[in-house]
C-alpha positions as CSV (number, residue, x, y, z in Angstrom):
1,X,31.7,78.0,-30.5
2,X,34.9,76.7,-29.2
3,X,35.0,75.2,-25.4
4,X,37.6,77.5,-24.6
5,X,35.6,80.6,-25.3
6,X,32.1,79.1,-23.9
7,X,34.5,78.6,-20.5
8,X,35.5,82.6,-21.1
9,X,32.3,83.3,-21.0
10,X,31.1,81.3,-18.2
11,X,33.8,82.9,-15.9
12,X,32.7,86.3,-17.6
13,X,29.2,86.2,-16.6
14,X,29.7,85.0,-13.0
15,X,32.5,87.5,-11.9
16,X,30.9,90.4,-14.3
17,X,28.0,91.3,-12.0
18,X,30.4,91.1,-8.6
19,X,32.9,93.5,-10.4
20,X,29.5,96.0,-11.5
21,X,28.2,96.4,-7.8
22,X,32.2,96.6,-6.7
23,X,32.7,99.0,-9.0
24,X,28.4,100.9,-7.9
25,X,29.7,100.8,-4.5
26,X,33.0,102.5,-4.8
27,X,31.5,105.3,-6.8
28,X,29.0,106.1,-4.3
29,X,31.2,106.0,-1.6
30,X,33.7,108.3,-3.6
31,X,31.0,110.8,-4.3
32,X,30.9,113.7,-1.4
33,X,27.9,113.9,0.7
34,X,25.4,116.8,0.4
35,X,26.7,118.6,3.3
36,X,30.2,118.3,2.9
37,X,30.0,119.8,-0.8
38,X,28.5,123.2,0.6
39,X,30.1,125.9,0.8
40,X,30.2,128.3,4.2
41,X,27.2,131.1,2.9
42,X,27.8,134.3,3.8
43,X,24.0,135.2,3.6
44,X,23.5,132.8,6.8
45,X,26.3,134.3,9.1
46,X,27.1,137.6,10.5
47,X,29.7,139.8,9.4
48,X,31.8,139.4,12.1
49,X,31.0,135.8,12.1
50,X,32.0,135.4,8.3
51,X,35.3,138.5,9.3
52,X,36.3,135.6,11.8
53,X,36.1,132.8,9.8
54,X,38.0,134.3,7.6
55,X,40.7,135.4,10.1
56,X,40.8,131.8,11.8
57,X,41.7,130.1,8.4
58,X,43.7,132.7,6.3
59,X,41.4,131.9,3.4
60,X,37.9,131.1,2.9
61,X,35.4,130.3,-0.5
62,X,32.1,132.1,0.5
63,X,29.1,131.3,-1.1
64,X,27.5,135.6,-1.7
65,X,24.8,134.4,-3.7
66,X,22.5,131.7,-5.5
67,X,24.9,131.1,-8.1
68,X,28.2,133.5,-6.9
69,X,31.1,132.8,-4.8
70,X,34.6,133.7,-4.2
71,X,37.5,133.1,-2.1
72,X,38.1,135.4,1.0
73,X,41.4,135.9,2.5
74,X,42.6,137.2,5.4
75,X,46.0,139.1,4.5
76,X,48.3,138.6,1.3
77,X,50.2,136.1,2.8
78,X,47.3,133.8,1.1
79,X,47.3,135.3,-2.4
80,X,49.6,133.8,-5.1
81,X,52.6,135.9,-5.5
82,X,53.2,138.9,-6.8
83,X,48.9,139.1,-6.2
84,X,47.6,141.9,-3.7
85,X,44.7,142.3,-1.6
86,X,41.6,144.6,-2.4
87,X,39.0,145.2,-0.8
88,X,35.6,143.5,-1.9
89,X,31.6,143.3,0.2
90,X,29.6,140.4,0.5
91,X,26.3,140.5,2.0
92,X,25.5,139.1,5.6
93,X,23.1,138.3,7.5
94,X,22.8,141.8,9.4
95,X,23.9,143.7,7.3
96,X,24.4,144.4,3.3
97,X,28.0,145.1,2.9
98,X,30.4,143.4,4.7
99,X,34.5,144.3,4.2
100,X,36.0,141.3,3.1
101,X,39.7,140.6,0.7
102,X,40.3,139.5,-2.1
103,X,43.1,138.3,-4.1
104,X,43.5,140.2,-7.2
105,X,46.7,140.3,-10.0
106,X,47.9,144.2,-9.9
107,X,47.6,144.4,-13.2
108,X,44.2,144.3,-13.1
109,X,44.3,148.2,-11.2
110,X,46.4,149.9,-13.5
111,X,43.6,149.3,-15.9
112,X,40.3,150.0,-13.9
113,X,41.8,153.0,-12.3
């Protein structure tokens, strides 16, 4: 083994370990926290609470279910354009349907009317 590559080595195996827990640290820190990856649920607020939410920011993704969600908007002006708005229900707290929008392509009426 050469001197120059035992010195590579040597500088290798001191800084590795330093760049490892750099490296541990920054992934943890970049991960989000438990409650900021939650999503608003529905199921937990009242419809007017979830109708308000809704209003205050134009559009809102609702957890409905265990495993379902969607984004909620307020008027079109949040849709993608040339999208429309159609009525959808999510289930509150008090009570089972609760009139919320959606954002659909218009398409999509033509053929389930």
């Amino acid at each position: 083994m050469s001197r120059t590559y035992a010195l590579a080595m040597q500088s290798i195996s001191k800084w590795l370990p330093l760049t490892l827990g750099s490296m541990a640290l920054l992934a943890a820190s970049v991960q989000p926290s438990d409650a900021q990856s939650r999503r608003p649920d529905s199921r937990a607020m009242t419809c007017s609470q979830v109708q308000s939410m809704i209003e205050r920011n134009g559009a809102v993704v609702l957890s409905t279910g265990q495993y379902t969600f969607d984004r909620y908007v307020y008027t079109r002006n949040s849709c993608q354009h040339g999208e429309v708005t159609r009525n959808k229900w999510v289930p509150t707290k008090d009570v089972r349907q609760c009139r919320v929008r959606v954002c659909i392509d218009p398409m999509i009426l033509k053929f389930n009317d």
